[in-house]
KEVEX-638837 format. One record per residue (C-alpha): residue number from 1; residue in three letters; x, y, z. Coordinates in steps of 0.1 Angstrom, whole numbers. Example, Ala and Ser with C-alpha at 12.3 -4.5 7.8 and 13.67 -1.06 7.14 Angstrom:
<pts>
i = 1 aa = ALA X = 123 Y = -45 Z = 78
i = 2 aa = SER X = 137 Y = -11 Z = 71
</pts>
This chain:
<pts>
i = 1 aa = UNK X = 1601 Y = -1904 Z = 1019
i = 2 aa = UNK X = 1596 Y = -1886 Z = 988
i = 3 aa = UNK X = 1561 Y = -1903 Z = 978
i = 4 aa = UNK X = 1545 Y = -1893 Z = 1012
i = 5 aa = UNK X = 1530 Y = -1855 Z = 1013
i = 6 aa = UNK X = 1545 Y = -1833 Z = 1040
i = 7 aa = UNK X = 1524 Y = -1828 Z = 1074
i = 8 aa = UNK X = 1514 Y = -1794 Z = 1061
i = 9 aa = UNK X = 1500 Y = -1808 Z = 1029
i = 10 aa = UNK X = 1477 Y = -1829 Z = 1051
i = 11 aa = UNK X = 1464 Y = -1802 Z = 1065
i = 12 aa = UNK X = 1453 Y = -1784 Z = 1032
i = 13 aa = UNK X = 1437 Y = -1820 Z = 1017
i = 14 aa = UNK X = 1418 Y = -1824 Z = 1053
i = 15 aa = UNK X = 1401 Y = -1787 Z = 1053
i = 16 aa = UNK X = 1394 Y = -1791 Z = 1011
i = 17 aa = UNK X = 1379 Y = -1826 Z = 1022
i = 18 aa = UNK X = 1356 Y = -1808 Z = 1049
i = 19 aa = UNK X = 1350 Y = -1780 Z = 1026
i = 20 aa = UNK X = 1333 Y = -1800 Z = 1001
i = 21 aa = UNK X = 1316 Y = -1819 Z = 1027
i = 22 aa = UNK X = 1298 Y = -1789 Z = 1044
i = 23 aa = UNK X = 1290 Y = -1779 Z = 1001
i = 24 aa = UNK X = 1277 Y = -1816 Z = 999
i = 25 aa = UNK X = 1254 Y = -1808 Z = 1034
i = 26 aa = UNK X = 1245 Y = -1779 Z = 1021
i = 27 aa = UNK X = 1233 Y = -1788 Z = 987
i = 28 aa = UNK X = 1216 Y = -1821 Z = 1002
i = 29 aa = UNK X = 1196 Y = -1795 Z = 1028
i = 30 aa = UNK X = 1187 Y = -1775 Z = 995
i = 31 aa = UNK X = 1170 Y = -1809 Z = 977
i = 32 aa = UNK X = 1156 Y = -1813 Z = 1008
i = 33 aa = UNK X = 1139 Y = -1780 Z = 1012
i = 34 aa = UNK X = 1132 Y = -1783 Z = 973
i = 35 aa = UNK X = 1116 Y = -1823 Z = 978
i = 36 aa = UNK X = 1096 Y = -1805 Z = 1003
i = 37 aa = UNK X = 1083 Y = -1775 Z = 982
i = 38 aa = UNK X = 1078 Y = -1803 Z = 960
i = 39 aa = UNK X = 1053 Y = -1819 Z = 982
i = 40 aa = UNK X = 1036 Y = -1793 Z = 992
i = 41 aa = UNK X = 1028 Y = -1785 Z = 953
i = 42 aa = UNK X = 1023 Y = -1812 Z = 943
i = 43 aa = UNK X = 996 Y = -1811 Z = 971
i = 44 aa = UNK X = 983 Y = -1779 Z = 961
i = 45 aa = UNK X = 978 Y = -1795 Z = 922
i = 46 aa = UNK X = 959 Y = -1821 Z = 935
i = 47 aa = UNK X = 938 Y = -1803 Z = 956
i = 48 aa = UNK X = 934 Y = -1777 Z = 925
i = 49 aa = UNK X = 929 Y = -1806 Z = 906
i = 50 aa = UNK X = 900 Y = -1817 Z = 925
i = 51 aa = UNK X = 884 Y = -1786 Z = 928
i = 52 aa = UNK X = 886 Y = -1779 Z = 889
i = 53 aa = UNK X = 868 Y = -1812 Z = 884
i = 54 aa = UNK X = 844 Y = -1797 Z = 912
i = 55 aa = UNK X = 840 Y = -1768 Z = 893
i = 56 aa = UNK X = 833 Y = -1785 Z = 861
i = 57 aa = UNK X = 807 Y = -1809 Z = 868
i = 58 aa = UNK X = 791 Y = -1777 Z = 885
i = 59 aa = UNK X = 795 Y = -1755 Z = 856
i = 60 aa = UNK X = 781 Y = -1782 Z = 832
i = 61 aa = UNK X = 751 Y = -1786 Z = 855
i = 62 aa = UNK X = 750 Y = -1752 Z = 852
i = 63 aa = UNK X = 751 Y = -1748 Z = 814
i = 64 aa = UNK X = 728 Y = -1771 Z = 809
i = 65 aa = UNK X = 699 Y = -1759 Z = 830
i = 66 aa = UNK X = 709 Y = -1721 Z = 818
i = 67 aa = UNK X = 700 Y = -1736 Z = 782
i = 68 aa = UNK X = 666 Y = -1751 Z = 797
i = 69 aa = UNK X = 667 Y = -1714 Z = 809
i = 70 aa = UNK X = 669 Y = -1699 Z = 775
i = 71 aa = UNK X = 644 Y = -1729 Z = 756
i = 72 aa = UNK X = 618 Y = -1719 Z = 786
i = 73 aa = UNK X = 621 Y = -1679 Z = 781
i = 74 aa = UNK X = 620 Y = -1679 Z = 739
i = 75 aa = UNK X = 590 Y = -1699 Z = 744
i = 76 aa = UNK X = 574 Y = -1674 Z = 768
i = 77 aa = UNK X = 584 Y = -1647 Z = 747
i = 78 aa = UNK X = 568 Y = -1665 Z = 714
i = 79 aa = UNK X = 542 Y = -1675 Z = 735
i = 80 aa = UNK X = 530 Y = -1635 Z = 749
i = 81 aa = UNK X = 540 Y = -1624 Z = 713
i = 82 aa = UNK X = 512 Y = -1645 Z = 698
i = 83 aa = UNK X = 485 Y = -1640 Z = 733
i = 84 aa = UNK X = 497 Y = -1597 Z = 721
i = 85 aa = UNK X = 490 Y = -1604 Z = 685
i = 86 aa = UNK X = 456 Y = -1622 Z = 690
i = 87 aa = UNK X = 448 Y = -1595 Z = 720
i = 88 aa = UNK X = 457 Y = -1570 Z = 690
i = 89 aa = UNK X = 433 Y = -1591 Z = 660
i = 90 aa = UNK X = 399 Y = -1593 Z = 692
i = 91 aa = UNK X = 405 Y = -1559 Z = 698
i = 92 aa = UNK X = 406 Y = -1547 Z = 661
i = 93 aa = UNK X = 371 Y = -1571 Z = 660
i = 94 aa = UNK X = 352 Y = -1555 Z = 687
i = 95 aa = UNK X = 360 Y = -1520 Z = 682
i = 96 aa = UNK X = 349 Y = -1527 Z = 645
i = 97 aa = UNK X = 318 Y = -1545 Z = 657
i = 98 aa = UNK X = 313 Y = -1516 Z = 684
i = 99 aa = UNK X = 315 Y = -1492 Z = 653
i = 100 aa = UNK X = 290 Y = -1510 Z = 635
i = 101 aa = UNK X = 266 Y = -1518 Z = 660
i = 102 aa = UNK X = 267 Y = -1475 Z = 671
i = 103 aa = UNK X = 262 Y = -1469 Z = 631
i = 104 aa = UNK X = 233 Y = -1490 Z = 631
i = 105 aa = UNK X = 215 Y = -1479 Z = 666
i = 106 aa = UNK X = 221 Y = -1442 Z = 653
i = 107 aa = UNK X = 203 Y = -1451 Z = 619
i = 108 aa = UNK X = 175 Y = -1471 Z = 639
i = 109 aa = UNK X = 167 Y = -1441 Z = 662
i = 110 aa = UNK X = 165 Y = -1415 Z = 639
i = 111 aa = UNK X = 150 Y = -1433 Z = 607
i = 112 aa = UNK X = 112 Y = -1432 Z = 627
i = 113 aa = UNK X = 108 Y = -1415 Z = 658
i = 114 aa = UNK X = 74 Y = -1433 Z = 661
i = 115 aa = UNK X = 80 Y = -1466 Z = 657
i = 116 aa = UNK X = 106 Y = -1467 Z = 687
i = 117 aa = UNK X = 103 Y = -1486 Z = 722
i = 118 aa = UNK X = 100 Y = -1464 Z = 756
i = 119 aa = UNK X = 130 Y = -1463 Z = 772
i = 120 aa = UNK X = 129 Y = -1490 Z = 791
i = 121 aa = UNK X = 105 Y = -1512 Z = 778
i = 122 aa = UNK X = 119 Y = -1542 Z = 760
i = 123 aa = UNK X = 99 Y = -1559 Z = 731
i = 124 aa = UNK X = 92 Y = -1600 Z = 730
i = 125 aa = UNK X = 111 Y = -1600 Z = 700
i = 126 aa = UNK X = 142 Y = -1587 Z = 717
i = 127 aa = UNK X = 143 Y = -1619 Z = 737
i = 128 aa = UNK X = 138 Y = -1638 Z = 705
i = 129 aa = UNK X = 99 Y = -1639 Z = 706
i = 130 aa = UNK X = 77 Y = -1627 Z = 681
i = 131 aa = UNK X = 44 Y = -1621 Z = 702
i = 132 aa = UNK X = 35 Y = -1584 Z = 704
i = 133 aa = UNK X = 50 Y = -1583 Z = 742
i = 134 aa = UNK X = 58 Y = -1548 Z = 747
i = 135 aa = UNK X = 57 Y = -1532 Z = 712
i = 136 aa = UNK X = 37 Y = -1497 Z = 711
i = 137 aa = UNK X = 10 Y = -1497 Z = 690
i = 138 aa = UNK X = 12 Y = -1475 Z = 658
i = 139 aa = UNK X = -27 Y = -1465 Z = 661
i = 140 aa = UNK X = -26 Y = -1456 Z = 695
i = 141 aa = UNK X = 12 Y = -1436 Z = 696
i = 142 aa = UNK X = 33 Y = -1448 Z = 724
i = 143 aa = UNK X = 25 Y = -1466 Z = 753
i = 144 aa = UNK X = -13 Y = -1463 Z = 747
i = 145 aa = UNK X = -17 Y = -1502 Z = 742
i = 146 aa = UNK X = -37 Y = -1519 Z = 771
i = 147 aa = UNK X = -12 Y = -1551 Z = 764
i = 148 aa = UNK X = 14 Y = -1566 Z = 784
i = 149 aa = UNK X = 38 Y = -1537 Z = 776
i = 150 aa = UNK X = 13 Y = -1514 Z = 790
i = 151 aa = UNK X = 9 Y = -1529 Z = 823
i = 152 aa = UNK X = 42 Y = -1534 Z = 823
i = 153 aa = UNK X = 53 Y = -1498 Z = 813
i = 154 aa = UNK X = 19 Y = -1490 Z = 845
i = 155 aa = UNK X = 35 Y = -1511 Z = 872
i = 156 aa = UNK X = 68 Y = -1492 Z = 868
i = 157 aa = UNK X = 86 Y = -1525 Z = 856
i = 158 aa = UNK X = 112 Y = -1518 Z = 826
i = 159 aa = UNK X = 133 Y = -1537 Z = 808
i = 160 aa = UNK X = 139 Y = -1576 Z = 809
i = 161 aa = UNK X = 113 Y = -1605 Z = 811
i = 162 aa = UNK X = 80 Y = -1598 Z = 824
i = 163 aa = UNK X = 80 Y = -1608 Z = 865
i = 164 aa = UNK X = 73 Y = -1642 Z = 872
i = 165 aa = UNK X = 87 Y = -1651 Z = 834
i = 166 aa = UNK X = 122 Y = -1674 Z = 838
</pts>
């Protein structure tokens, strides 16, 4: 019986048989745990996935009314630079205008003393007419008229249209 191994050999081939059996059982619980991990990543990048389209649509939503933003605020801003330039340009006009009309009432008061309303009194031709409604008269010095102006200047009324006038 020299082709048949001896008893003990048996043995030895039966526990290298199980031995490679429990590395087979554990390798195969290894894929398993990996197929698993697996899973559950492959989970995680689809649920990543999802939220990164999420988080794109939002973010080009985003962009784009951030740019409507920025259109909306460099008009504002051109827009109060031109309302400050032109507040500038009318306020350069009326203090010139102020200027000039302050020279010319200082030259009108003190070029004739005489020829001067009351205080108080407007003339006609400050309202545009030319009658003689309020105007002093030069022969008579001031207020010594017996015309409208001097019943006006009597009666205690002063300045604006005579009463009753509209």
């Amino acid at each position: 019986m020299s082709g048949y191994p001896a008893s003990g050999g048996l043995d030895e081939l039966s526990r290298c048989i199980e031995s490679l059996r429990e590395k087979r059982d554990e390798v195969n619980r290894s894929l398993m745990r990996q197929e698993e991990e697996k899973g559950r990543l492959q989970q995680q990048l689809r649920t990543i996935k999802a939220r990164l389209d999420e988080i794109g649509g939002g973010m080009a939503e985003e962009s784009a009314y951030r740019d409507e933003l920025d259109t909306t605020i460099r008009e504002s801003e051109s827009a109060l630079m031109k309302i400050m330039e032109s507040s500038q340009t009318l306020l350069s006009v009326v203090q010139r205008e102020q200027h000039a009309m302050n020279s010319r009432h200082a030259t009108a008061f003190t070029e004739d003393a005489d020829d001067a309303p009351e205080w108080g009194v407007r003339r006609a031709d400050d309202y545009g007419h030319d009658d003689d409604y309020d105007r002093p008269s030069r022969s008579r010095g001031r207020g010594g008229g017996s015309g409208a102006g001097a019943a006006a200047a009597a009666s205690g009324h002063h300045g604006g249209p005579p009463p009753g006038w509209h």
